[in-house]
BAFIKE-209559 format. One record per residue: x, y, z of N, C-alpha, C in turn; residue in one letter. Coordinates in steps of 0.1 Angstrom, whole numbers, padded with zeros to 4 digits, always signed. Atoms other than C-alpha are relative to their C-alpha. Layout:
N
XYZXYZXYZa;...
//
This chain:
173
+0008-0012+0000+0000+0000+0000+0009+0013+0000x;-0012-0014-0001+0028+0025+0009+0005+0001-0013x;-0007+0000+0014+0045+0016-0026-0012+0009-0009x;+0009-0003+0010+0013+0022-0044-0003+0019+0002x;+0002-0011-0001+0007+0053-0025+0010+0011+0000x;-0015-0012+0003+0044+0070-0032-0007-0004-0016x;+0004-0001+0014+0035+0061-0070-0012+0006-0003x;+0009-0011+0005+0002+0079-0068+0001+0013+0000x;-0005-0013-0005+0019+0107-0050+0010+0009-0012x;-0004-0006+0004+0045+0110-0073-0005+0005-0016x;+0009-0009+0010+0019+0109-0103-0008+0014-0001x;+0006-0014+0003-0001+0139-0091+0008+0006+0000x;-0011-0006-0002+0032+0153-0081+0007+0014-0015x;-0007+0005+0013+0044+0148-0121-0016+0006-0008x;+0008-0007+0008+0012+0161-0134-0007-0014-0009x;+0000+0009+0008+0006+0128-0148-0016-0006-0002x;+0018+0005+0002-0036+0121-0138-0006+0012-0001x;+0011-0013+0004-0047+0155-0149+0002+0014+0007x;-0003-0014-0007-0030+0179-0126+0001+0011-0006x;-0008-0011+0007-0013+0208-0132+0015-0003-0003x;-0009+0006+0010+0015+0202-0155+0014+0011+0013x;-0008-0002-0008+0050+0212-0138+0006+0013-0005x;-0009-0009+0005+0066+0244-0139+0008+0011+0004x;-0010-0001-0007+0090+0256-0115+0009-0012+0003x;-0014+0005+0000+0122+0244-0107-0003-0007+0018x;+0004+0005-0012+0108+0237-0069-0008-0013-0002x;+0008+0015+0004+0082+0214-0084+0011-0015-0006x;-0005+0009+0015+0105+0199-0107+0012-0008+0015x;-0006+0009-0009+0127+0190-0076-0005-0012+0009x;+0003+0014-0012+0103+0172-0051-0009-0009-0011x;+0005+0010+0010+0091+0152-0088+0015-0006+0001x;-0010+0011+0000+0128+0141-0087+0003-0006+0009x;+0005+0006-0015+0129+0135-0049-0007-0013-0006x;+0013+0007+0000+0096+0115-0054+0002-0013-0010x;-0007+0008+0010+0115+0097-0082+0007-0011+0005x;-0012+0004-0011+0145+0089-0063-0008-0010+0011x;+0003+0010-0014+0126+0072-0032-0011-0010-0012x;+0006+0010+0003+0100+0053-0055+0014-0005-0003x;+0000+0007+0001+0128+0040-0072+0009-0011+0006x;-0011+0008-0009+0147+0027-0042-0011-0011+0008x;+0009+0008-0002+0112+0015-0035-0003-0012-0006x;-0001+0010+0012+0107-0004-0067+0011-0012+0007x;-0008+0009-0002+0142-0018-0061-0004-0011+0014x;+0002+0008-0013+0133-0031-0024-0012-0010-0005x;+0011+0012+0003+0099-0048-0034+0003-0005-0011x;-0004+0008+0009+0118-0063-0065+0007-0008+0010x;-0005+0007-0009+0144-0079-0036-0010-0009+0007x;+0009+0008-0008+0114-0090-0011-0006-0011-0011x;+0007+0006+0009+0095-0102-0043+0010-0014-0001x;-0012+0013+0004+0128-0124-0050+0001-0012+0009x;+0000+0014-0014+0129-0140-0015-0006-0007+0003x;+0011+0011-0001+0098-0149-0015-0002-0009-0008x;+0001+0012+0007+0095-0162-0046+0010-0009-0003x;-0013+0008-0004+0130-0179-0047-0004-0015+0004x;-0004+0014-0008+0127-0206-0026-0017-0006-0007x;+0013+0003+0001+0089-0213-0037+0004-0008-0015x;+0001+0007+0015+0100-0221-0075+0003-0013+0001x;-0002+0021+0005+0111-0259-0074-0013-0001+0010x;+0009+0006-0004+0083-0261-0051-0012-0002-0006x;+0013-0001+0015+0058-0244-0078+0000-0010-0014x;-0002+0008+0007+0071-0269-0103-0006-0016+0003x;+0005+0009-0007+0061-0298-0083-0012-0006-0006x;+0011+0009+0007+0038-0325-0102-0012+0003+0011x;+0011+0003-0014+0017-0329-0067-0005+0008+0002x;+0009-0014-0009+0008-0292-0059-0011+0001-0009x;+0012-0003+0008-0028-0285-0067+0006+0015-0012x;+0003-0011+0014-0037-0263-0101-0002+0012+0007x;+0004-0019-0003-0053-0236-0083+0014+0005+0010x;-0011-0011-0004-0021-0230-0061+0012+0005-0004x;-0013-0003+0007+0002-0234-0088-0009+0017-0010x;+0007-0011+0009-0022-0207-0107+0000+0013+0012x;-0001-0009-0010-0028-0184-0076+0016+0008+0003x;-0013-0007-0003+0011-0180-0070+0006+0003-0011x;+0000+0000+0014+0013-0175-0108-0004+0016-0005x;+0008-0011+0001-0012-0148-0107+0008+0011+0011x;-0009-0009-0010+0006-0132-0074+0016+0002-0011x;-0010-0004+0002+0036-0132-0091+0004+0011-0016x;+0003-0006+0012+0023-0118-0125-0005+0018+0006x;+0010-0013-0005+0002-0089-0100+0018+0006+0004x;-0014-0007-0014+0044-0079-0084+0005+0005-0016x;-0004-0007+0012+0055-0079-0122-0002+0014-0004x;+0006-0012+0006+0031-0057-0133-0001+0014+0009x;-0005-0006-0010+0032-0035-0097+0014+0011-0006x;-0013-0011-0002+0070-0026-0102-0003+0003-0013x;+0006-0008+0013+0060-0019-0140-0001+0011-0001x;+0010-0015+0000+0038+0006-0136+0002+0012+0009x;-0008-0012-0010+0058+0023-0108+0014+0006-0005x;-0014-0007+0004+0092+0027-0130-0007+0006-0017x;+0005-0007+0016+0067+0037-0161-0002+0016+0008x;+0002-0013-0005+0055+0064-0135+0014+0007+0003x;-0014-0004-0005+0090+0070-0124+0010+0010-0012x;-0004+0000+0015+0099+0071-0164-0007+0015-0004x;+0011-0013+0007+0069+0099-0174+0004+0007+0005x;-0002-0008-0005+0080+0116-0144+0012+0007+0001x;-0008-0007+0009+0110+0121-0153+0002+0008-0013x;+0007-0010+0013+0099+0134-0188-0002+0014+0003x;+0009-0009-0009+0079+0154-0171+0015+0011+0003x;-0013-0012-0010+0107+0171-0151+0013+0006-0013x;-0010-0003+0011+0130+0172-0179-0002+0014-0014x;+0009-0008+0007+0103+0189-0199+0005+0015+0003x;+0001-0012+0000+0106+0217-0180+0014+0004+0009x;-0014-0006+0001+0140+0221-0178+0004+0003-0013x;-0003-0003+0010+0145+0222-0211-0008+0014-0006x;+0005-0014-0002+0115+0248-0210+0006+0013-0001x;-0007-0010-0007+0137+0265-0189+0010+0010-0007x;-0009-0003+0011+0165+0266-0214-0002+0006-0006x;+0008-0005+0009+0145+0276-0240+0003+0017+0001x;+0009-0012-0005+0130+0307-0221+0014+0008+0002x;-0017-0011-0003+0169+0319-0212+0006+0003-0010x;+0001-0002+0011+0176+0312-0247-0005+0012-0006x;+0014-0013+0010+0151+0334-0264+0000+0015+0008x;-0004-0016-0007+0160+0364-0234+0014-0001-0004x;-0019-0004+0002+0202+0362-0242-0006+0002-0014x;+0000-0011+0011+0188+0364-0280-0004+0014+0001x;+0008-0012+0001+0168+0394-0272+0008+0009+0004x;-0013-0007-0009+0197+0407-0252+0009+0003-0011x;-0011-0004+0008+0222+0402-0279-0007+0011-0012x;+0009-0008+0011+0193+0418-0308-0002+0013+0005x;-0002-0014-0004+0195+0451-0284+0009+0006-0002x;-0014-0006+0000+0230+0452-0279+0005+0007-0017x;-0006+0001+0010+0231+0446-0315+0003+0012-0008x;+0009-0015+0003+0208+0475-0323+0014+0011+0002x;-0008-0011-0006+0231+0498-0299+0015+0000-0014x;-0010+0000+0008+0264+0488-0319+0000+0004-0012x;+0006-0001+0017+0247+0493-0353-0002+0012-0003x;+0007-0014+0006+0235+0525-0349+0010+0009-0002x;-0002-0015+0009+0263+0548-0353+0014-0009-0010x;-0011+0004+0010+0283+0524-0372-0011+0007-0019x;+0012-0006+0011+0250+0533-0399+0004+0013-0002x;-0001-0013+0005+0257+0570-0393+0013+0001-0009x;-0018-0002+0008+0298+0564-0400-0009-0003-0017x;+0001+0003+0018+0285+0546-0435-0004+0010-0005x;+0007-0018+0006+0261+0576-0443+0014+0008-0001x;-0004-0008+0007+0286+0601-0442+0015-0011-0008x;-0012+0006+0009+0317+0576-0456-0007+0003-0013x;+0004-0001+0014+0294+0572-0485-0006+0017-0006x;-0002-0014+0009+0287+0606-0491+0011+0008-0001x;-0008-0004+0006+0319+0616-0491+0010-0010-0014x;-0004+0005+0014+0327+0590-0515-0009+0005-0009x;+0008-0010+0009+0299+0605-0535+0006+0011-0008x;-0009-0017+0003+0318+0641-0534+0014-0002-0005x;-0013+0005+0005+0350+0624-0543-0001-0007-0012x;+0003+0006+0015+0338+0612-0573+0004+0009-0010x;-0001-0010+0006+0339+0640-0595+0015+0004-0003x;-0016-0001+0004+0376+0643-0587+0010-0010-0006x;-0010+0011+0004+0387+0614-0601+0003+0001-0013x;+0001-0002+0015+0380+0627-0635+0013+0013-0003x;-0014-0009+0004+0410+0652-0651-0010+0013-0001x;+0007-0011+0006+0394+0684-0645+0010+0012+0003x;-0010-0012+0002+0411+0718-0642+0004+0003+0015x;-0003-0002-0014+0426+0726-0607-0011+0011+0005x;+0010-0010-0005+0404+0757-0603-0013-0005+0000x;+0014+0003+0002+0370+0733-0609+0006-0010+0012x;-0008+0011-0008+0389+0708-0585+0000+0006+0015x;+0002-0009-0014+0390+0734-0554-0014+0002+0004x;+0007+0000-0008+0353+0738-0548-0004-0014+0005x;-0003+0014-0001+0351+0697-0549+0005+0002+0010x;-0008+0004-0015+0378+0697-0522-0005+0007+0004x;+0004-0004-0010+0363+0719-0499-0013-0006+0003x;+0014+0007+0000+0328+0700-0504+0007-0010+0008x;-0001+0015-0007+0346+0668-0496+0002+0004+0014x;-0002-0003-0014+0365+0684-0465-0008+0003+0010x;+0014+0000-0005+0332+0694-0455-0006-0012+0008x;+0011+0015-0004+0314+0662-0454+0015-0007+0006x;-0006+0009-0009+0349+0646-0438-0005+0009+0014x;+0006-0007-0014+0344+0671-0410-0008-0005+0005x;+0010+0005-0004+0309+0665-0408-0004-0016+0006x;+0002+0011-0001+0315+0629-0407+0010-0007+0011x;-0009+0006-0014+0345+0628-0378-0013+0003+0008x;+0006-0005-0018+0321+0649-0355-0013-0009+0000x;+0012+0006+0000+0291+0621-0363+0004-0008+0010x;+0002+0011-0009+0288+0599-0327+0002-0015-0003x;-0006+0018-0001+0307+0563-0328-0002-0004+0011x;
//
């Protein structure tokens, strides 16, 4: 009874008959707790199970023992099977379960460090955008001179450019 009732405990525990599904890191500990002692439980009523039945098998083989008690300790021993079963399947889900929402967890830290780095990114970007703006416009105004023109049409050109370098040291990096 105590077995059965740590393996119901740790189903509602584990969200597993309809609870509420798990989702703190507190829950998620007394599901692995709850884990941990069924399956030292499991292990113990697999040992008792052994002792008892152990010494019983050459006796259950026995031509002479009635049908119904070779069937009865047949049946007991099929009901211990299926027992630790269904207590390391609960054991199994519930760890799922718990893993679930760790990985959740992950996720959710995940998806804030992107958000974190898509701010920072922002910040870093923005006056590298201004530097380009004016770089490209003074390569713009430096165009013009690349062509052979007369030095006296070549002087307001260079003061334009000088201009926009100016303009574009004192732009915020």
């Amino acid at each position: 009874d105590a077995f059965e009732l740590k393996s119901q405990e740790l189903k509602h525990s584990a969200g597993l008959e309809g609870g509420t599904e798990l989702t703190t890191q507190a829950e998620v500990d007394v599901v692995q707790q709850l884990s941990i002692e069924l399956t030292a439980e499991v292990e113990t009523f697999q040992k008792s199970c052994t002792e008892l039945l152990a010494p019983k098998a050459t006796e259950m083989k026995l031509p002479a023992l009635p049908v119904e008690i070779k069937k009865s300790w047949s049946e007991y021993a099929q009901k211990m099977t299926r027992v630790k079963m269904d207590a390391m399947m609960t054991v199994n889900k519930s760890r799922a379960a718990a893993g679930k929402v760790a990985e959740n967890a992950k996720k959710a830290v995940l998806a804030e460090a992107k958000e974190r780095f898509r701010e920072k990114l922002k910040d870093i970007m923005a006056p590298v955008e201004a530097v380009e703006a004016a770089i490209s416009k003074v390569e713009a105004l430096m165009e013009p001179l690349r062509k052979n023109r007369a030095s006296d049409a070549r002087l307001p050109l260079c003061n334009e450019v000088e201009e926009a370098i100016t303009a574009g040291r004192a732009t915020p990096a």
